[in-house]
DSSP file (Angstrom, degrees, kcal/mol; ACC not computed):
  #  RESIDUE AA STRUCTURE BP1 BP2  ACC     N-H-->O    O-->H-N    N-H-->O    O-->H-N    TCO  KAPPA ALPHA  PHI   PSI    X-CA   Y-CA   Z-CA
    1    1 A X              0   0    0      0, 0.0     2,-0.3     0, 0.0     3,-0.0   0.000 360.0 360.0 360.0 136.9  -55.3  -29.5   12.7
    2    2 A X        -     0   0    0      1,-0.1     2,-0.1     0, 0.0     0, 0.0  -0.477 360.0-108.2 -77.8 139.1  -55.9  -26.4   14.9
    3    3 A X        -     0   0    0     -2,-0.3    -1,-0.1     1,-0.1     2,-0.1  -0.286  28.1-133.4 -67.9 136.8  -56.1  -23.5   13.0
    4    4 A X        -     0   0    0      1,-0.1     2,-0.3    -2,-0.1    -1,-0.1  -0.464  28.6-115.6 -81.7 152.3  -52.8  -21.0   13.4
    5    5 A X        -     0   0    0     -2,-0.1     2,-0.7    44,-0.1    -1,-0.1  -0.674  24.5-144.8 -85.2 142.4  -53.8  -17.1   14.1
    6    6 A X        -     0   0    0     -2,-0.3    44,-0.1    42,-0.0    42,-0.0  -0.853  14.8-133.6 -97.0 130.2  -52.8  -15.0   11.5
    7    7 A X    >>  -     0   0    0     -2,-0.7     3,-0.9     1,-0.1     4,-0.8  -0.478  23.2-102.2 -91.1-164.0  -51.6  -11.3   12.3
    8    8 A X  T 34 S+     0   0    0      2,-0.2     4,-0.4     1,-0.2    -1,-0.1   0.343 115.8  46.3 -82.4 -15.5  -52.2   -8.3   11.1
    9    9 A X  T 34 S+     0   0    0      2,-0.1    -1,-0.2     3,-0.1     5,-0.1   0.254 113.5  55.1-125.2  24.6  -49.2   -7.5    9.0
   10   10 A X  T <> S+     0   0    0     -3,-0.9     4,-1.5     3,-0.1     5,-0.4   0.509 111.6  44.9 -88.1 -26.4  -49.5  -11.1    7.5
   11   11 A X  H  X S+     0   0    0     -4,-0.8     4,-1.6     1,-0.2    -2,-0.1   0.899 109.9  52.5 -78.2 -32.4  -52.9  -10.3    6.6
   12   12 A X  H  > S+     0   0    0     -4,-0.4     4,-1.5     3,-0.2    -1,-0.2   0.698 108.4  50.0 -60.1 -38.0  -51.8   -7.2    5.4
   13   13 A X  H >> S+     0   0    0      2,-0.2     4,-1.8     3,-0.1     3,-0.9   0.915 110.6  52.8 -51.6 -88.9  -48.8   -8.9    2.9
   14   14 A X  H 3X S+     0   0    0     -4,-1.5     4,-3.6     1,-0.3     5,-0.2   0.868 103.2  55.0 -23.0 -62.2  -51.3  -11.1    1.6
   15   15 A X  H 3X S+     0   0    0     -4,-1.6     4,-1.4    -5,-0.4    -1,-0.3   0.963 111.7  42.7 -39.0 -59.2  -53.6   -8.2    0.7
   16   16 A X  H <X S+     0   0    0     -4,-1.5     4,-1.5    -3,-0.9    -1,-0.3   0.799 108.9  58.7 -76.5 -13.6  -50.9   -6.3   -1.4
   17   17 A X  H  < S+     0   0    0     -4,-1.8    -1,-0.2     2,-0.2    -2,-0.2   0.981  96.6  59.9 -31.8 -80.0  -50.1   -9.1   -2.8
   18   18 A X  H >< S+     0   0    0     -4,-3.6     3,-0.8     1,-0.3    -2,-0.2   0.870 108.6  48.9  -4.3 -93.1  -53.7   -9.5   -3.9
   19   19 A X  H 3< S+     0   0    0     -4,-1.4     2,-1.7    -5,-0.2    -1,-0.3   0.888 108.2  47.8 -32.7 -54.8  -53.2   -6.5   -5.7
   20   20 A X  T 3< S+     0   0    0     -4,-1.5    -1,-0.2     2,-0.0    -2,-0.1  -0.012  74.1 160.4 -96.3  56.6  -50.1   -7.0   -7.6
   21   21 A X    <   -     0   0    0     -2,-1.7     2,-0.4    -3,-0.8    -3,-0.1  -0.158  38.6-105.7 -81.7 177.9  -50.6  -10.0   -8.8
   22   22 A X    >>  -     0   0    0      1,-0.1     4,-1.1     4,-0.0     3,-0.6  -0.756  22.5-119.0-103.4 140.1  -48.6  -11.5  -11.9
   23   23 A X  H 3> S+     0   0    0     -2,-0.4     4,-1.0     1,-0.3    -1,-0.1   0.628 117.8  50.3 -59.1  -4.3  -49.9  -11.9  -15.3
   24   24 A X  H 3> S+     0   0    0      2,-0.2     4,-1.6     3,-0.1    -1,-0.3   0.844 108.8  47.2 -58.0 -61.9  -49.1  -15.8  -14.6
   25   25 A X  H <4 S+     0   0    0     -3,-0.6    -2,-0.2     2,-0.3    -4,-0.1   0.461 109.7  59.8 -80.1  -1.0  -50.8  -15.9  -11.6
   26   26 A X  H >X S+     0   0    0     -4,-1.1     3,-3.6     2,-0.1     4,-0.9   0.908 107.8  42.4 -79.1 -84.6  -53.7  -14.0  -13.5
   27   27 A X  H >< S+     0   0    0     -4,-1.0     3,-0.7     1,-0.3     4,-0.5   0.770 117.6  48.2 -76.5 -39.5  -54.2  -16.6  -15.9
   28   28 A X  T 3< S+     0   0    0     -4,-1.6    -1,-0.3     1,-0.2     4,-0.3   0.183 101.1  59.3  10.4 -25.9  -53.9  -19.1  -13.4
   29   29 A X  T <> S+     0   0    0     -3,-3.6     4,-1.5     2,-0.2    -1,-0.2   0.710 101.4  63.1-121.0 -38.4  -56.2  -17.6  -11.0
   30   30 A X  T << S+     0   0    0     -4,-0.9    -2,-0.2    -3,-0.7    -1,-0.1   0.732 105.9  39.7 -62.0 -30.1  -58.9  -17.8  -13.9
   31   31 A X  T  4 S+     0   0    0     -4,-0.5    -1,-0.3     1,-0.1    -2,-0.2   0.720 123.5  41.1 -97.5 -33.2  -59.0  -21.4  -14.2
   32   32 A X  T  4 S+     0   0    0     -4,-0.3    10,-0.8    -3,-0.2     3,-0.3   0.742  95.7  77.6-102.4   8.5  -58.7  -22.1  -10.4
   33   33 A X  S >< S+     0   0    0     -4,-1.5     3,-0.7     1,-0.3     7,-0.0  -0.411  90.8  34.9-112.9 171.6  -61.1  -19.4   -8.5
   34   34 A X  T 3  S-     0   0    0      1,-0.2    -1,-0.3    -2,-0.1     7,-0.1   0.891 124.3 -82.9  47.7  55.9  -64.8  -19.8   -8.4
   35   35 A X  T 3> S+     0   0    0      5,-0.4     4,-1.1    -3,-0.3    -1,-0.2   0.602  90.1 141.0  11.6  50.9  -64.4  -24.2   -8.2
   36   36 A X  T <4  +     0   0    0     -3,-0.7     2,-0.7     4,-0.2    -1,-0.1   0.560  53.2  67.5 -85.9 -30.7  -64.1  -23.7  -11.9
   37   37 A X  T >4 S-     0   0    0      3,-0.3     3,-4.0    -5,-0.3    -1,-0.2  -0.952 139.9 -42.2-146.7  86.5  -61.2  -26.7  -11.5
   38   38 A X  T 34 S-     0   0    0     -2,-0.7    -2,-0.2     1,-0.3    -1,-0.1   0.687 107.2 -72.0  68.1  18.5  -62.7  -30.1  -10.5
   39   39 A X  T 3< S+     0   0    0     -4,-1.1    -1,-0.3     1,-0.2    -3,-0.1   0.535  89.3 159.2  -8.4  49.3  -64.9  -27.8   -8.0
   40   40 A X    <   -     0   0    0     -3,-4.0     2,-1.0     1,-0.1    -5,-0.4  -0.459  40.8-126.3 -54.6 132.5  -61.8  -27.1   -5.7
   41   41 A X        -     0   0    0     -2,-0.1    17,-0.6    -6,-0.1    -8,-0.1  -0.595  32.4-176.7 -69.6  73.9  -61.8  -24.1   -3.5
   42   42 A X        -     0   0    0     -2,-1.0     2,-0.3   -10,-0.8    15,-0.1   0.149  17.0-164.0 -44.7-170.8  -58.8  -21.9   -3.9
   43   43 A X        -     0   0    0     14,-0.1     2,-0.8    10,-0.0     3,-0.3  -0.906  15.0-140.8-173.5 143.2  -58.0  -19.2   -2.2
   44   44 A X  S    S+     0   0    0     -2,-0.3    11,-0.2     1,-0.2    10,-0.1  -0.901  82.9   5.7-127.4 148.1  -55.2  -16.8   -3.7
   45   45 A X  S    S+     0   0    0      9,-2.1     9,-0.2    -2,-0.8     2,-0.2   0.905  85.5 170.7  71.3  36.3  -52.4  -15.0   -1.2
   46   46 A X  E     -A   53   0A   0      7,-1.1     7,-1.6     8,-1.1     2,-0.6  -0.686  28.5-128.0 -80.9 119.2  -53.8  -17.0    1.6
   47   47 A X  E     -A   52   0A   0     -2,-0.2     2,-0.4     5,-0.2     5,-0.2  -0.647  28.5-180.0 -82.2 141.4  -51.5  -16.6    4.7
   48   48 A X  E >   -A   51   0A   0      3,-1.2     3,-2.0    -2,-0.6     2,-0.7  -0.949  52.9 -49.4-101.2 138.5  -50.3  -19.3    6.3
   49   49 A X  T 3  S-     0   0    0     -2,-0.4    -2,-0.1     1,-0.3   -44,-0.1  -0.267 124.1 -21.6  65.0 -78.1  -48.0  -19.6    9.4
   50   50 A X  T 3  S+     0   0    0     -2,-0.7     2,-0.3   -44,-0.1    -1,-0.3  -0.302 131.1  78.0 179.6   0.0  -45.0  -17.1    8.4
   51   51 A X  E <  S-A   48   0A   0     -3,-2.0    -3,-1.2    32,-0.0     2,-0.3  -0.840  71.9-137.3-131.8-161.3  -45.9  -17.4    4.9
   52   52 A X  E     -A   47   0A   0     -2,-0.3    -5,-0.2    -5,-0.2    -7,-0.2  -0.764  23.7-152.0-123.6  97.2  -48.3  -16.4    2.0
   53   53 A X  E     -A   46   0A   0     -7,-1.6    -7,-1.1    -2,-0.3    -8,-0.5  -0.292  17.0-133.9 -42.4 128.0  -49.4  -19.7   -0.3
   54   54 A X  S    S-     0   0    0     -9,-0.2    -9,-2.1     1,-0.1    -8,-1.1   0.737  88.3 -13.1 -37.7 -97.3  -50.2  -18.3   -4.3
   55   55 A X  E    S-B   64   0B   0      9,-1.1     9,-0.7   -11,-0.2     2,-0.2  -0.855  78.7-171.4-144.3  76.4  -53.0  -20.2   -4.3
   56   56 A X  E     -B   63   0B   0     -2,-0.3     2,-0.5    -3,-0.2     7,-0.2  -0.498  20.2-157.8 -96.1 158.2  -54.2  -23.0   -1.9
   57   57 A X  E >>> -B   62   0B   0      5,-1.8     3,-2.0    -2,-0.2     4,-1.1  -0.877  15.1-176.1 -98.6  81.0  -57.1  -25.7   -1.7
   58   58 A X  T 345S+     0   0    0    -17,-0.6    -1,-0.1    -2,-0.5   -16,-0.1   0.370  79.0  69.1 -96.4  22.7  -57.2  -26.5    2.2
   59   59 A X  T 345S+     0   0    0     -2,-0.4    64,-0.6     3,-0.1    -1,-0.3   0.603 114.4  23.1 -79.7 -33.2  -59.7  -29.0    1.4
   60   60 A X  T <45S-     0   0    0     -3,-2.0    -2,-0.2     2,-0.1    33,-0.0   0.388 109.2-122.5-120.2  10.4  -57.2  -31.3   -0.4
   61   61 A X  T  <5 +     0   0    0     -4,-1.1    32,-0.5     1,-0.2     2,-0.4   0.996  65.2 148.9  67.0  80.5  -54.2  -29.4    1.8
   62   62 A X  E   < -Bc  57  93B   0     -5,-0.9    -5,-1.8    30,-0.1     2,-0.6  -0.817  36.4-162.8-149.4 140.1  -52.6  -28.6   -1.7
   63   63 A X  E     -Bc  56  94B   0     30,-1.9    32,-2.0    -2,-0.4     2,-0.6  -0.775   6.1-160.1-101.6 120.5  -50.6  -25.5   -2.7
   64   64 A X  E     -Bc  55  95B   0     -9,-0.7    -9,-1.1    -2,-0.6     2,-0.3  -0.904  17.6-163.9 -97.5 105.2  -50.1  -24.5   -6.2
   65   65 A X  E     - c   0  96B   0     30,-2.4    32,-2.2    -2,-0.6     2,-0.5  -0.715  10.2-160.1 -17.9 105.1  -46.7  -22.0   -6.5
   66   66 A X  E     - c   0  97B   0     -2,-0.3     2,-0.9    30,-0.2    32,-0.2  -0.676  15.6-161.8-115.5 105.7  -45.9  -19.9   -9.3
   67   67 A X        -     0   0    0     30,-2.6    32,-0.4    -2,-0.5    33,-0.2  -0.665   7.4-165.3 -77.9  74.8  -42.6  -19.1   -9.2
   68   68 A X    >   -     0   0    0     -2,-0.9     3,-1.5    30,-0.2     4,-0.2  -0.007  52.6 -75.7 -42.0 155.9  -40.3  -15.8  -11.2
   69   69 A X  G >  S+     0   0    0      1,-0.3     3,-0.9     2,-0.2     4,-0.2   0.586 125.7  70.6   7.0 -73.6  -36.7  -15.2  -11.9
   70   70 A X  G >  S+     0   0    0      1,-0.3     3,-1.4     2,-0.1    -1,-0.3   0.767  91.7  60.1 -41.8 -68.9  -36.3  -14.2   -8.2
   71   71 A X  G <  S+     0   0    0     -3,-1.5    -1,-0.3     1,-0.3    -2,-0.2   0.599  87.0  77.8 -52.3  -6.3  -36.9  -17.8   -7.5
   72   72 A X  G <  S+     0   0    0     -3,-0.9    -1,-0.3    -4,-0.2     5,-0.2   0.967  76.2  92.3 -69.7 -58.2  -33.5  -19.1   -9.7
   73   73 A X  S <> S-     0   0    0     -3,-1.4     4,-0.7    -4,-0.2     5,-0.1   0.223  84.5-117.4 -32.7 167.5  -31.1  -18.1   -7.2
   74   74 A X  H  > S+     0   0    0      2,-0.1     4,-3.1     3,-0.1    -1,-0.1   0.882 108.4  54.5 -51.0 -49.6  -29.5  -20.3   -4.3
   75   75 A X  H  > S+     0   0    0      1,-0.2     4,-1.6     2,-0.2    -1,-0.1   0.695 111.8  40.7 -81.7 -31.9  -30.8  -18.3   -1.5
   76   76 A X  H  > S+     0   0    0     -6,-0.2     4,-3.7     2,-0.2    -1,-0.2   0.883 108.9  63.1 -95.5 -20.1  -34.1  -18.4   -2.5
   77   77 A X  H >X S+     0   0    0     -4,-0.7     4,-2.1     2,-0.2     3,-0.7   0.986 113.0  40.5 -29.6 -84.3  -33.8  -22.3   -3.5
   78   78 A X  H >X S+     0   0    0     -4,-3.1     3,-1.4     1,-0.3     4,-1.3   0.779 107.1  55.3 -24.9 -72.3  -33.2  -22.7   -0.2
   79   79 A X  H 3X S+     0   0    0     -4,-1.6     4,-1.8     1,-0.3    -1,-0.3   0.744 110.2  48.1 -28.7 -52.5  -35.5  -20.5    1.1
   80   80 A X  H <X S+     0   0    0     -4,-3.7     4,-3.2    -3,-0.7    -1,-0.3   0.876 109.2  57.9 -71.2 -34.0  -38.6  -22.4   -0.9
   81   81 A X  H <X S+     0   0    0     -4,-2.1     4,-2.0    -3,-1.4    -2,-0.2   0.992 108.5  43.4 -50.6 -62.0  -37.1  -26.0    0.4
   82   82 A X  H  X S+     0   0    0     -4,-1.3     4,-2.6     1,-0.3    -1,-0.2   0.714 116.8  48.8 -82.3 -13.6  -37.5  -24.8    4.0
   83   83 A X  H  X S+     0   0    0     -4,-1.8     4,-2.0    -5,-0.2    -1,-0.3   0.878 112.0  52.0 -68.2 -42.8  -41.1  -23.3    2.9
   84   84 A X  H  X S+     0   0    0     -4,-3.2     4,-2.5    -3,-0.2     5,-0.2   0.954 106.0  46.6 -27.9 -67.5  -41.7  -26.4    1.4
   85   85 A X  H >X S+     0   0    0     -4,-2.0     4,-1.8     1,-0.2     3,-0.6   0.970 109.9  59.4 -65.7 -35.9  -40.9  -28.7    4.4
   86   86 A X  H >< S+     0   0    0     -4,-2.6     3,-0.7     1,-0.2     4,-0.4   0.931 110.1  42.6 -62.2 -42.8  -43.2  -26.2    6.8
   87   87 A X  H ><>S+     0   0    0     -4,-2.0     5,-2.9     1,-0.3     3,-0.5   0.742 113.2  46.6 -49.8 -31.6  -46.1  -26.9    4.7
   88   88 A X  H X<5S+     0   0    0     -4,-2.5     3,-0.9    -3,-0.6    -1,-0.3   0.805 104.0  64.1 -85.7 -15.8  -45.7  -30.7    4.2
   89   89 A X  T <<5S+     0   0    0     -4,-1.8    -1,-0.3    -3,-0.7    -2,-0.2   0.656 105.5  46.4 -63.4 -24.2  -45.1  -30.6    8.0
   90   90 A X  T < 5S-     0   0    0     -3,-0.5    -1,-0.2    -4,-0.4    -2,-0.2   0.182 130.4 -96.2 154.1 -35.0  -49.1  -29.3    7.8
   91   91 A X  T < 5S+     0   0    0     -3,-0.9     2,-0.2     1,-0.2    -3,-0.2   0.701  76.8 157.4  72.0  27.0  -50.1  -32.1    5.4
   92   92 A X      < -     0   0    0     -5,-2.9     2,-0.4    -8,-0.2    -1,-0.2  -0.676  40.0-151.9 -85.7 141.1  -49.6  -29.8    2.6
   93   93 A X  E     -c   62   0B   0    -32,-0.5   -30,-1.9    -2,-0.2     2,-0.3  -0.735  21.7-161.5 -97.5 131.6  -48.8  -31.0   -1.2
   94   94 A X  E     -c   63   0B   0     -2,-0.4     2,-0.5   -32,-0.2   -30,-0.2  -0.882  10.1-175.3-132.0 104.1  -46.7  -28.0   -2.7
   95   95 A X  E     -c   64   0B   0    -32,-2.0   -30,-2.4    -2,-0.3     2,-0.5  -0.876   7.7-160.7 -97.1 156.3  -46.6  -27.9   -6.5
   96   96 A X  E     -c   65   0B   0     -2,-0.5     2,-0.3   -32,-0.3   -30,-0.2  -0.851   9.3-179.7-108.3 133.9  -44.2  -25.0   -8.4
   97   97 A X  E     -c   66   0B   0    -32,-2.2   -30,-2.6    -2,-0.5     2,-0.2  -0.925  28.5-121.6-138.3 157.2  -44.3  -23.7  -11.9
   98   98 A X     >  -     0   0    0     -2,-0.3     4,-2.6   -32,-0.2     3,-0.4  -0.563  27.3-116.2 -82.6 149.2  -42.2  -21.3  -13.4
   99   99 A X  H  > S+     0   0    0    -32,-0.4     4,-2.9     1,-0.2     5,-0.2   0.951 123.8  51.3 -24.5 -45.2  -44.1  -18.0  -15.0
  100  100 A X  H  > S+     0   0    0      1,-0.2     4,-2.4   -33,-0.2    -1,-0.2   0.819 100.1  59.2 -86.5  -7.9  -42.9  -19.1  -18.1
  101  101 A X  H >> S+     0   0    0     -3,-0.4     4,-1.5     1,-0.1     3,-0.5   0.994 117.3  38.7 -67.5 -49.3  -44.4  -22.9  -17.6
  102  102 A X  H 3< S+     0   0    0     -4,-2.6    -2,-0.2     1,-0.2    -1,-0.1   0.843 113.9  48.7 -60.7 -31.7  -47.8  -21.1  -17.3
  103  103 A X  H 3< S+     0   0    0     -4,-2.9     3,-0.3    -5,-0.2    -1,-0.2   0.863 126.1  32.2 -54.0 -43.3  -47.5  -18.3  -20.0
  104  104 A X  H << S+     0   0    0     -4,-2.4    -2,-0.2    -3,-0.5    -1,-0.2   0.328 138.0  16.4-122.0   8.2  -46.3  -21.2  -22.7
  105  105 A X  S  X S+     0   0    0     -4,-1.5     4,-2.1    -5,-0.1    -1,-0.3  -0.154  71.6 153.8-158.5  73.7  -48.1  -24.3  -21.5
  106  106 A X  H  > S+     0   0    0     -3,-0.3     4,-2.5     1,-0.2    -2,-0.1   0.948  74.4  50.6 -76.6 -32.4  -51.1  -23.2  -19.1
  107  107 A X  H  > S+     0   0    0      2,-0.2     4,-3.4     1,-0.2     5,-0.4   0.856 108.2  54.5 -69.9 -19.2  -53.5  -26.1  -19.7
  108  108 A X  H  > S+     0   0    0      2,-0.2     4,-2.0     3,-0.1    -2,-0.2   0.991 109.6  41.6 -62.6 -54.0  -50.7  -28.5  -19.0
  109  109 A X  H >X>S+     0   0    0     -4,-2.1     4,-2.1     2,-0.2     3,-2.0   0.977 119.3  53.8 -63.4 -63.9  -49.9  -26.9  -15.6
  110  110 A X  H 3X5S+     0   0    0     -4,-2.5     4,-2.0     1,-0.3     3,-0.3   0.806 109.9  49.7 -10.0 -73.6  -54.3  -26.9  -15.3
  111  111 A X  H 3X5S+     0   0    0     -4,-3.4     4,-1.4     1,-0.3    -1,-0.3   0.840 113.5  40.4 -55.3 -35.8  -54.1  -30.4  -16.1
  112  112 A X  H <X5S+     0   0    0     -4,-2.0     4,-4.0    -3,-2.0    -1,-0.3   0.932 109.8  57.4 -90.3 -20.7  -51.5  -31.5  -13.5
  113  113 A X  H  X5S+     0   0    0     -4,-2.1     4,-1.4    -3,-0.3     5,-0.4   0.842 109.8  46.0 -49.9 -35.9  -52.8  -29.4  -10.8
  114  114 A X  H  X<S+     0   0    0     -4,-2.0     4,-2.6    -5,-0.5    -2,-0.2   0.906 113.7  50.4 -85.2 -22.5  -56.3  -31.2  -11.2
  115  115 A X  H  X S+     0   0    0     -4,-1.4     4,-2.1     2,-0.3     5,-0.3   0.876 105.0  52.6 -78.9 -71.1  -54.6  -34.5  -11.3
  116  116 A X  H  < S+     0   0    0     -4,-4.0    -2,-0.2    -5,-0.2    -1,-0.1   0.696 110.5  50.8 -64.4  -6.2  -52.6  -33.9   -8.3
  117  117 A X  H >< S+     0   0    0     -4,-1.4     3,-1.7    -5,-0.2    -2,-0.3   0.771 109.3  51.1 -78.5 -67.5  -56.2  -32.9   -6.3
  118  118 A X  H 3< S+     0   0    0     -4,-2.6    -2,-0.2    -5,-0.4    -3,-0.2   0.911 108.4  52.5 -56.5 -12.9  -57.8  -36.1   -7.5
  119  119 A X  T 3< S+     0   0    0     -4,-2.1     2,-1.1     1,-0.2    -1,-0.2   0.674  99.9  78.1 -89.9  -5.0  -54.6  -38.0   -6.2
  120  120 A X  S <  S-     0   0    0     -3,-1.7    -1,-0.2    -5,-0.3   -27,-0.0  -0.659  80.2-139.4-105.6 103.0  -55.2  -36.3   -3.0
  121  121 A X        -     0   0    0     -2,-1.1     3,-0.1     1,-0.1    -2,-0.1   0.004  17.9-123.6 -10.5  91.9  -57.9  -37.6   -0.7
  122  122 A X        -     0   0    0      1,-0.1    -1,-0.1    -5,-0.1   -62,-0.1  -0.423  48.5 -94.0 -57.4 157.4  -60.2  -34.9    1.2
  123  123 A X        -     0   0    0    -64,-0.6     2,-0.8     1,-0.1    -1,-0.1  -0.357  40.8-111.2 -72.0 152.2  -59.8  -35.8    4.8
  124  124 A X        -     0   0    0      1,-0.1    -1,-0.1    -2,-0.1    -3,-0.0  -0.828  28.8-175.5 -96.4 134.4  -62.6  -38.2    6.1
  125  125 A X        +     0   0    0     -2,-0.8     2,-0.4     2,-0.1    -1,-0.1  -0.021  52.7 108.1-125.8   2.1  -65.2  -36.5    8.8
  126  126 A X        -     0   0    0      3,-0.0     2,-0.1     1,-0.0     3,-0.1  -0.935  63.1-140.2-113.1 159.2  -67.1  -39.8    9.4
  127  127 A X        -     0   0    0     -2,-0.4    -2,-0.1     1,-0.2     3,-0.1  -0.270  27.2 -85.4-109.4 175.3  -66.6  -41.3   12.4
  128  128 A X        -     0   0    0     -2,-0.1    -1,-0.2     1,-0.1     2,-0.1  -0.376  54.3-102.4 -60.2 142.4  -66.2  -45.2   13.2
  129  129 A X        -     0   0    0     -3,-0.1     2,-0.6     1,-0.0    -1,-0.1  -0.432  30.4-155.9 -43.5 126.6  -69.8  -47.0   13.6
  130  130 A X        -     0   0    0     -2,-0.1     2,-0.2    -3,-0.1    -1,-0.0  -0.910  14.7-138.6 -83.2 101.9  -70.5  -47.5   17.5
  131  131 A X        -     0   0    0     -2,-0.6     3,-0.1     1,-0.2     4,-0.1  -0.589  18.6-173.8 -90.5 124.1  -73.2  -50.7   17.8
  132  132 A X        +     0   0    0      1,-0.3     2,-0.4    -2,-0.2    -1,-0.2   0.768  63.5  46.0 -83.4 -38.8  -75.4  -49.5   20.3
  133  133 A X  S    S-     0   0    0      1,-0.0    -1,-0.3    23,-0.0     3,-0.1  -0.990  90.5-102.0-134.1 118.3  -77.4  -53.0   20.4
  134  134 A X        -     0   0    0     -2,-0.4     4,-0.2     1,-0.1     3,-0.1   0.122  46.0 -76.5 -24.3 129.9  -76.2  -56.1   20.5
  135  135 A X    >   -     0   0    0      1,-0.1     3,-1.0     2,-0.1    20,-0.4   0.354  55.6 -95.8 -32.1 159.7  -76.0  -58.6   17.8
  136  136 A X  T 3  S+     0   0    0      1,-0.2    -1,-0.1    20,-0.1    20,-0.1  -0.183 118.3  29.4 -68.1 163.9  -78.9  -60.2   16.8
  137  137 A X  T 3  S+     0   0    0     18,-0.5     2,-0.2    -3,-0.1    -1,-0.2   0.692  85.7 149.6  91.1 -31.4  -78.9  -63.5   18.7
  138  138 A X    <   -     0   0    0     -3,-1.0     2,-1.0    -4,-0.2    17,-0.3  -0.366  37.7-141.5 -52.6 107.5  -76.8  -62.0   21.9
  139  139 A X        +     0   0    0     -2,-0.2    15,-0.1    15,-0.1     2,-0.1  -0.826  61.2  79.3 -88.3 112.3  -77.6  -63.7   25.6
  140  140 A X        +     0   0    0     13,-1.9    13,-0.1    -2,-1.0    -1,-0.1  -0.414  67.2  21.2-172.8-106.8  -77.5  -61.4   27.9
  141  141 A X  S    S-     0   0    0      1,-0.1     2,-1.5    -2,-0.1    -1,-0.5  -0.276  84.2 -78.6 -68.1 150.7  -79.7  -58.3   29.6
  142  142 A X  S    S+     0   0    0      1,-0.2    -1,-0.1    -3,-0.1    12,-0.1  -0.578  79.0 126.4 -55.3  85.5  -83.1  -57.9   29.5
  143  143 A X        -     0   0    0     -2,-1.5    13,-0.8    11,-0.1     2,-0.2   0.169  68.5  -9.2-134.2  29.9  -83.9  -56.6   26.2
  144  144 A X  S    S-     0   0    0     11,-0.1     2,-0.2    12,-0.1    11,-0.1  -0.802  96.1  -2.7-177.7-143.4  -86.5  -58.7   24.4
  145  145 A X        -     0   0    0     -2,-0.2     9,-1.2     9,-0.2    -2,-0.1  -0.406  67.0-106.3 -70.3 126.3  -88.4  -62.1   24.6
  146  146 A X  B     -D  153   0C   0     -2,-0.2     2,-0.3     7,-0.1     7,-0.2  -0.294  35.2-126.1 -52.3 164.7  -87.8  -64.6   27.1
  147  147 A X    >   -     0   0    0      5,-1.2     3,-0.6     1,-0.2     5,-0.4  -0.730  68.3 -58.1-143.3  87.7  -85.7  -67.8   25.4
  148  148 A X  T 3  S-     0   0    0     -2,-0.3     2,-0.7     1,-0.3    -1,-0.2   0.996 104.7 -53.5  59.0  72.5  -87.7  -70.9   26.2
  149  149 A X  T 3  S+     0   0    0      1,-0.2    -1,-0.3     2,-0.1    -3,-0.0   0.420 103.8 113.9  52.6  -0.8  -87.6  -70.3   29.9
  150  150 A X  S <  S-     0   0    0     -2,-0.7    -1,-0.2    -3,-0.6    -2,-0.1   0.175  86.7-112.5-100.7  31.4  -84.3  -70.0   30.8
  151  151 A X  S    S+     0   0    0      1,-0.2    -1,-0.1    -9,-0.0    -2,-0.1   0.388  77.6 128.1  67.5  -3.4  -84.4  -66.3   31.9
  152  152 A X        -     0   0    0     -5,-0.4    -5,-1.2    -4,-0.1     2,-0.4  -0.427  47.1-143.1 -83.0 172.0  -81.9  -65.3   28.6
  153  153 A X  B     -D  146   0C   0    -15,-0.2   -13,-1.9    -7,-0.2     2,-0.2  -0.967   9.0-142.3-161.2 142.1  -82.9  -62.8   26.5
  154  154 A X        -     0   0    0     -9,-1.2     2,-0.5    -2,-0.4    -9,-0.2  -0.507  19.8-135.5 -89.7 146.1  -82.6  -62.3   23.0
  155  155 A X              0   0    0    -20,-0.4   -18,-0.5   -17,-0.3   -11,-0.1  -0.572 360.0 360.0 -61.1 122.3  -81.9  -58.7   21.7
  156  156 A X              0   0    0    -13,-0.8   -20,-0.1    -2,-0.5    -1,-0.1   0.663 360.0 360.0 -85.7 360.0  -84.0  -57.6   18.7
């Protein structure tokens, strides 16, 4: 996937973000930063596109969410579906927790985060075998021993 440009007052969000982070996303951030967790790369605030992920892996395209009050309403319901769909549109995994699932149960959210990495697959970066040289056995071009006089020739 080609990488999107970021601007300068996404990069700028993210950053204060960075700074104000939430005592959830604190204890959170301890368990996923420095591949401390299954040795995934996170990243925290990362912008993406027209948003800012909490904390994404882009190695196993998954996004971890931790989610406040704010997030109860309709409007912002919404608002997180249609963040949702852009990401899975991406080949992004989006899980959500509430503050209070991390404050009152953090290794559990730990545990399912690492769980949902091993069920996602890094992408594969090798490429199909090409066979440069014909099977063994092969009649055809000159590329080996004559076979018993009849001008074929065997590959080695």
């Amino acid at each position: 996937m080609p990488h999107n440009e970021v601007g300068t007052i996404q990069r700028g969000r993210a950053k204060r973000l960075r700074g104000t982070i939430t005592r959830a996303e604190t204890l959170l951030w301890r368990h996923l930063k420095a591949h401390r967790l299954s040795a995934l790369g996170f990243r925290r605030q990362s912008p993406m596109g027209n948003y800012i992920a909490d904390f994404v892996a882009h190695h196993r395209k998954l996004i971890v969410e931790v989610d406040g009050e704010s997030h109860d309403f309709e409007e912002r319901i919404q608002h997180d579906a249609r963040r949702d769909e852009w990401f899975a549109s991406r080949g992004y995994r989006v899980l959500r927790f509430t503050n209070d699932d991390v404050m009152k149960n953090l290794e559990g959210v730990v545990l399912a985060i690492d769980q949902a990495a091993a069920l996602a697959a890094p992408p594969s970066l090798t490429l199909p075998r090409i066979r440069l040289r014909p099977k063994a056995g092969f009649v055809g071009q000159e590329r080996g021993g004559n076979m018993s006089g009849t001008g074929a020739h065997r590959c080695p």
